[in-house]
N, C-alpha and C positions, 0 to 999 in steps of 0.2 A: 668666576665660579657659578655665578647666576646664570649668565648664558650656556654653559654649558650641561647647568640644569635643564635648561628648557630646550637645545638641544636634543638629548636623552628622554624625554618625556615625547618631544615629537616622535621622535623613532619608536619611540614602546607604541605608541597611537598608531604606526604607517605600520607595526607590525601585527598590531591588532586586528584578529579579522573578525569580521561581524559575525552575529549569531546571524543560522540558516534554519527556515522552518523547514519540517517535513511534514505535510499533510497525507495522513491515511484516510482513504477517501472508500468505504464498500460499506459490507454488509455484516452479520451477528458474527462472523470469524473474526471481521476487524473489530466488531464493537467490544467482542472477547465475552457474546452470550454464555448464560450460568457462570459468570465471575464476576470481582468486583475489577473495574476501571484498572486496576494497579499493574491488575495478573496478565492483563491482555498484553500480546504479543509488539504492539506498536508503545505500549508504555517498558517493558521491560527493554525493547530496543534505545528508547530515551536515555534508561538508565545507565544500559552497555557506551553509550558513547558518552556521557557524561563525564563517565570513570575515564572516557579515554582521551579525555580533553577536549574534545569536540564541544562549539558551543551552537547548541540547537536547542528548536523549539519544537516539541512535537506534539501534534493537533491529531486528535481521535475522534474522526467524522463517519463514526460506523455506525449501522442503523439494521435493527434487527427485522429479518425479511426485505432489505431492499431490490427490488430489481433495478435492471439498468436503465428503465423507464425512469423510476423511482428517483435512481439517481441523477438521470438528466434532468428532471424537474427540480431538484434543488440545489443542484451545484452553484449556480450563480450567486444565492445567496451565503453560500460555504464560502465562496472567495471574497471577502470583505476584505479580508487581510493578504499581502501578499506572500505569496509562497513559493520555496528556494526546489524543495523538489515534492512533487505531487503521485504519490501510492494509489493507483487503480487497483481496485479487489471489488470487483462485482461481475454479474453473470450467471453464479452458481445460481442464484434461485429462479432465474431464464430458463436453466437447463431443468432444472429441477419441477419445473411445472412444462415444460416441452411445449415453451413457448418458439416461434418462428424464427432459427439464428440469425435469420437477415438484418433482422430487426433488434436484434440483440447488438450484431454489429453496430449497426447503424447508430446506434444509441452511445454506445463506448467511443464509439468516433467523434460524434459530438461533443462528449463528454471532454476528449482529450483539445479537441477543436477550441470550445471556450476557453480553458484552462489557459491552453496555450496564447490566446487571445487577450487576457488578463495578467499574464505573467508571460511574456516574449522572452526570457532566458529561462524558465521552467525545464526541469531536468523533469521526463516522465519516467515510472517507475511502473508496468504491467506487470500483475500476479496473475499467472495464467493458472486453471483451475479447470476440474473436468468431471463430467457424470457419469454415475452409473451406468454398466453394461444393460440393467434394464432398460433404457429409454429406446433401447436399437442400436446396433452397431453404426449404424450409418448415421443417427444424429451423435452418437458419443463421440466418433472421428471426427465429423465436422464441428462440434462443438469445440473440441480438441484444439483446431487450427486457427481459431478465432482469436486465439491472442499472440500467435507469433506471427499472424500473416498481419495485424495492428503493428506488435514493435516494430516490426521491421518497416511500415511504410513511414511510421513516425518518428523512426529513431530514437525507441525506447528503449528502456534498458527492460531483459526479460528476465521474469521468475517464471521459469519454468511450469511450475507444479508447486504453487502455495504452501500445501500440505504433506510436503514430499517427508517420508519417513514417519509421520505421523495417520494419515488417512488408514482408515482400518486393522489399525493394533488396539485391540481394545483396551490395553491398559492405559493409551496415553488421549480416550474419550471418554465424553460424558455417558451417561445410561441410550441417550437416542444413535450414538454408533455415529454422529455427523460432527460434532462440535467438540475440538480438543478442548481438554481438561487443563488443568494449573501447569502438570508435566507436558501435556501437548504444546501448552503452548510457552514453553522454554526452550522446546524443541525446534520448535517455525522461529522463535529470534532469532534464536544461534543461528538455524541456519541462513538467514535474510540478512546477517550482520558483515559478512563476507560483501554484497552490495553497497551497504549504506558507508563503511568504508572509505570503499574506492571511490564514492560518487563526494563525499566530503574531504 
């Protein structure tokens, strides 16, 4: 009877699968600016998998105003811990002060570059993300391309358009017309949860 306890406790163990982090790794979209910690779109995705038996950890490494300078300056010290799949969301404030894409590139490339280098099985995760018609047509486009011409050399997985559904309805943003509300950002879970999913 003994042995076939322990048996049975092996097999619950071999069927156990470990918890997986997911680090959200950008700027005040991911940090879920004007709310509290809870409301933001990477904690409420925590709680959609929770309910779905998924066992994760999820880490909210958003930082309001980061550029992608910003954020290759600090990732290294972001990866203390190791991480199962890693959420890129920065750029927007690049585009947003019309600074030189190349160099925006370059930086998200790095960015992915270390990550990967810290964590060799890392699932990357790109929130592709885009500017205003004010900056000119010709940096909006190429701004634009910045993050599928990334997944696809790294074999990420791609979010399209971060704020897709949400971007310029005014009811589901704050008063500045840039940063989703409580509603907005139940809206960018759900639709991100389709993702996180399939990649667990």
């Amino acid at each position: 009877m003994a042995a076939k306890l322990i048996v049975l406790c092996l097999a619950f163990l071999l069927i156990e699968s470990p918890s997986k982090t997911i680090l959200f790794y950008g700027d005040s979209l991911t940090a879920g600016y004007g709310l509290s910690p809870e409301e933001a779109f990477p904690s409420l995705i925590q709680k959609a998998l929770l309910k779905d038996n998924k066992k994760i950890k999820v880490i909210n490494a958003g930082l309001s105003g980061e550029t992608s300078a910003g954020g290759l300056s600090r990732i290294e010290w972001t990866l203390r811990q190791p991480v199962d799949i890693f959420v890129l969301e920065l750029g927007a404030n690049d585009g947003l002060r019309g600074l030189p894409l190349d160099q925006t590139r370059k930086n998200l490339q790095s960015i992915i570059d270390k990550v990967v280098a810290k964590n060799p099985n890392v699932k990357i995760v790109l929130a592709g993300m885009m500017v205003p018609p004010n900056m000119g047509k010709a940096y909006s486009d190429e701004f634009k391309k910045i993050y599928p011409t990334l997944a696809e050399k790294n074999k990420a997985v791609l979010i399209p358009f971060l704020l897709e559904g949400v971007a310029g309805v005014e009811k589901l943003n704050q008063a500045d017309g840039i940063h989703p509300n409580v509603e907005g950002h139940k809206i960018v879970a759900n639709n991100l949860m389709k993702y996180f999913t399939k990649l667990l």
